[in-house]
C-alpha positions in Angstrom: -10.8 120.9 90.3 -14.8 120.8 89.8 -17.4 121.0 92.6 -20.5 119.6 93.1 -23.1 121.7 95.0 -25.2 118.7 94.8 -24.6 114.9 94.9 -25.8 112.1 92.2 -27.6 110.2 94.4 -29.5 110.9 97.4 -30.3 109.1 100.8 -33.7 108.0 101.4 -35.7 110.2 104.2 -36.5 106.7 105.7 -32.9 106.6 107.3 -33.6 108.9 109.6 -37.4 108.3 110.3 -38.7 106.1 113.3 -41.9 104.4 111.9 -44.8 104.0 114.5 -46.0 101.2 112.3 -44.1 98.4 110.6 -47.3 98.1 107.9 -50.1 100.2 107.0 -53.1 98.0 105.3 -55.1 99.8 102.5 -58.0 97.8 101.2 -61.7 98.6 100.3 -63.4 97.5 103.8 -67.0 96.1 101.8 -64.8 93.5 100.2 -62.4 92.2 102.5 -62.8 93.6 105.7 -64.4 90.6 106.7 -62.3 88.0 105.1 -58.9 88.6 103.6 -57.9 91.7 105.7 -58.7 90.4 109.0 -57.0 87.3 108.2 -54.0 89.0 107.3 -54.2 91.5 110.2 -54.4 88.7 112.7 -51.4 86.9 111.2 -49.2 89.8 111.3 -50.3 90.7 114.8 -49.4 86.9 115.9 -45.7 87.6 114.3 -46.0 91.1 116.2 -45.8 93.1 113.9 -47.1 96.8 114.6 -50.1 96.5 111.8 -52.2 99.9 111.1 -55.6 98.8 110.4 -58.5 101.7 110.5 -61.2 100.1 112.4 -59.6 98.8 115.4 -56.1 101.2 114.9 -58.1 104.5 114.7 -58.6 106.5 117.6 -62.2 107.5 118.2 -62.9 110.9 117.5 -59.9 111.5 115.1 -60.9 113.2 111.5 -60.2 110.2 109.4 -58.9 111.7 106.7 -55.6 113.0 108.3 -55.5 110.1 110.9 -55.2 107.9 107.8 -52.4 110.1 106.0 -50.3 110.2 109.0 -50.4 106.6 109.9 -49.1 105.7 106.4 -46.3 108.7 106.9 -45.8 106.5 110.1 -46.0 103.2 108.9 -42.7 101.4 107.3 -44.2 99.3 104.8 -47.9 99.9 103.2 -49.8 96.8 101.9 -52.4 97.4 99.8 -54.8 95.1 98.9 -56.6 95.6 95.5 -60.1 94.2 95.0 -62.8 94.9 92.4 -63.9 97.7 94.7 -61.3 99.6 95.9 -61.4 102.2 93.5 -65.5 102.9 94.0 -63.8 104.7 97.1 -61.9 108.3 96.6 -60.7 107.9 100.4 -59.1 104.5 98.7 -57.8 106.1 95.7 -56.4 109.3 98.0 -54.7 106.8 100.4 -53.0 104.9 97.6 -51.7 108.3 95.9 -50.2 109.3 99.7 -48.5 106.1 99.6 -47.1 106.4 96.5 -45.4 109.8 97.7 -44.0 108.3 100.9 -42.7 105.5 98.6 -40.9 107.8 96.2 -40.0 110.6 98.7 -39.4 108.3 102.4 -38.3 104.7 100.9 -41.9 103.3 102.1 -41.6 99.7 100.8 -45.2 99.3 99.2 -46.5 95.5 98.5 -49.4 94.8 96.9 -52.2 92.4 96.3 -54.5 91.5 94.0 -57.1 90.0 95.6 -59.7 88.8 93.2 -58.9 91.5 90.6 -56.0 90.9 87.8 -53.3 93.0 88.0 -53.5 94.2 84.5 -57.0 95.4 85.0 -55.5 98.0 87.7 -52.9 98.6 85.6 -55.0 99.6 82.7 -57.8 100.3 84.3 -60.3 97.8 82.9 -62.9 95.0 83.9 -65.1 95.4 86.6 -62.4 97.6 88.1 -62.1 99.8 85.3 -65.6 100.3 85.6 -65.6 101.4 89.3 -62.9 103.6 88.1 -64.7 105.4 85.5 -67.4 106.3 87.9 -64.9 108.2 90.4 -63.0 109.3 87.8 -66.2 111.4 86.6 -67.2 112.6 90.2 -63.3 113.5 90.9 -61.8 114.8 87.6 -59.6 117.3 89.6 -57.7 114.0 91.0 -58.7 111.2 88.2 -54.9 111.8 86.7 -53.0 111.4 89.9 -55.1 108.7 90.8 -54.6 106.8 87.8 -51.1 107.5 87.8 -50.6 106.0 91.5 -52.7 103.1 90.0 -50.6 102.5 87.3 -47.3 102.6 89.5 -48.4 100.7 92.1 -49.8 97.6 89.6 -46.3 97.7 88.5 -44.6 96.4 91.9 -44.3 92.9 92.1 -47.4 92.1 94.1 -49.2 88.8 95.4 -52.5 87.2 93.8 -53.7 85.1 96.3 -55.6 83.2 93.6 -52.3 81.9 92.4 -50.7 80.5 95.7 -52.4 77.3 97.7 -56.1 77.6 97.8 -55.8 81.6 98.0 
C-alpha cells in the first residue's frame, strides 16, 4: 500500500483566520478619495460592513506602512480600485503585491475596479497608466518585477468598470 506524506490539495489558511475587516480598500487617494472611494466606503458602512479605509481607519500615530500590511492580512476581502494614478504610488504598488500574497497564501477574495482606467492598460501596462508605471518602475527597479507581476494577476480577476454600469 502507498503513502502520502503530503496531500494533493491543501486547505486555505483563511479557514482558520478571524478577519478584523470584511474589506480592505486600496485606491490612489488624489483620484478618488474624494469621489468614488468615499462613496463606496459610505455604502458599505450603511450595509455594515467592517470597511478598512486609511484616513479615517488608521490609528494616529501608527507607521503606515505596517498598519497598512496588517489591515489587509486582517481584512477578508481586498477591493482595489485602479485609476490612472495608482501606480505613481510605490505605497500603492507594495499594497497591491501584499494582497496578492494573502490572496494566493490565505484565500483573500480580491475584487477589483477599474475606475477610469481600462483593464487592459493595467494588464499591459500601457496608456496613461503605463506611463505612471514607467516612472516607478525606474525609481524602484528592485520591485518593478513583482509589481508588475501583481499588476498583471490582479487585471486578470474579473473586476467592475464603473464606466460600463448605469451612469458609473
Amino acid at each position: 500500500m502507498a503513502s502520502s506524506s503530503s496531500s494533493s490539495h491543501s486547505v486555505p489558511i483563511s479557514s482558520s483566520l478571524s478577519w478584523k475587516y470584511d474589506v480592505f480598500l486600496s485606491f490612489r487617494g488624489e483620484d478618488t478619495r474624494k469621489t468614488f472611494v468615499d462613496h463606496l466606503y459610505s455604502a458599505l458602512e450603511r450595509h455594515l460592513i467592517q470597511t478598512y479605509k486609511d484616513d479615517i481607519t488608521l490609528p494616529r500615530g501608527e507607521s503606515v506602512g505596517p498598519a497598512l500590511l496588517k489591515a489587509i492580512e486582517e481584512s477578508r476581502h481586498a477591493v482595489i480600485i485602479f485609476s490612472k494614478n495608482y501606480p505613481n504610488s510605490s505605497w500603492c504598488l507594495d499594497e497591491l503585491v501584499h494582497i496578492m500574497r494573502c490572496r494566493a497564501e490565505n484565500g483573500q477574495i480580491v475584487m477589483p475596479i477599474f475606475y477610469d482606467v481600462d483593464p487592459s492598460d493595467v494588464r499591459k501596462q500601457k496608456g496613461e497608466f503605463g506611463k505612471a508605471f514607467a516612472k516607478q518602475e525606474t525609481e524602484n527597479v528592485t520591485k518593478a518585477e513583482s509589481w508588475r507581476k501583481a499588476l498583471v494577476d490582479a487585471s486578470n480577476i474579473s473586476g467592475w468598470e464603473p464606466k460600463n454600469v448605469a451612469n458609473g
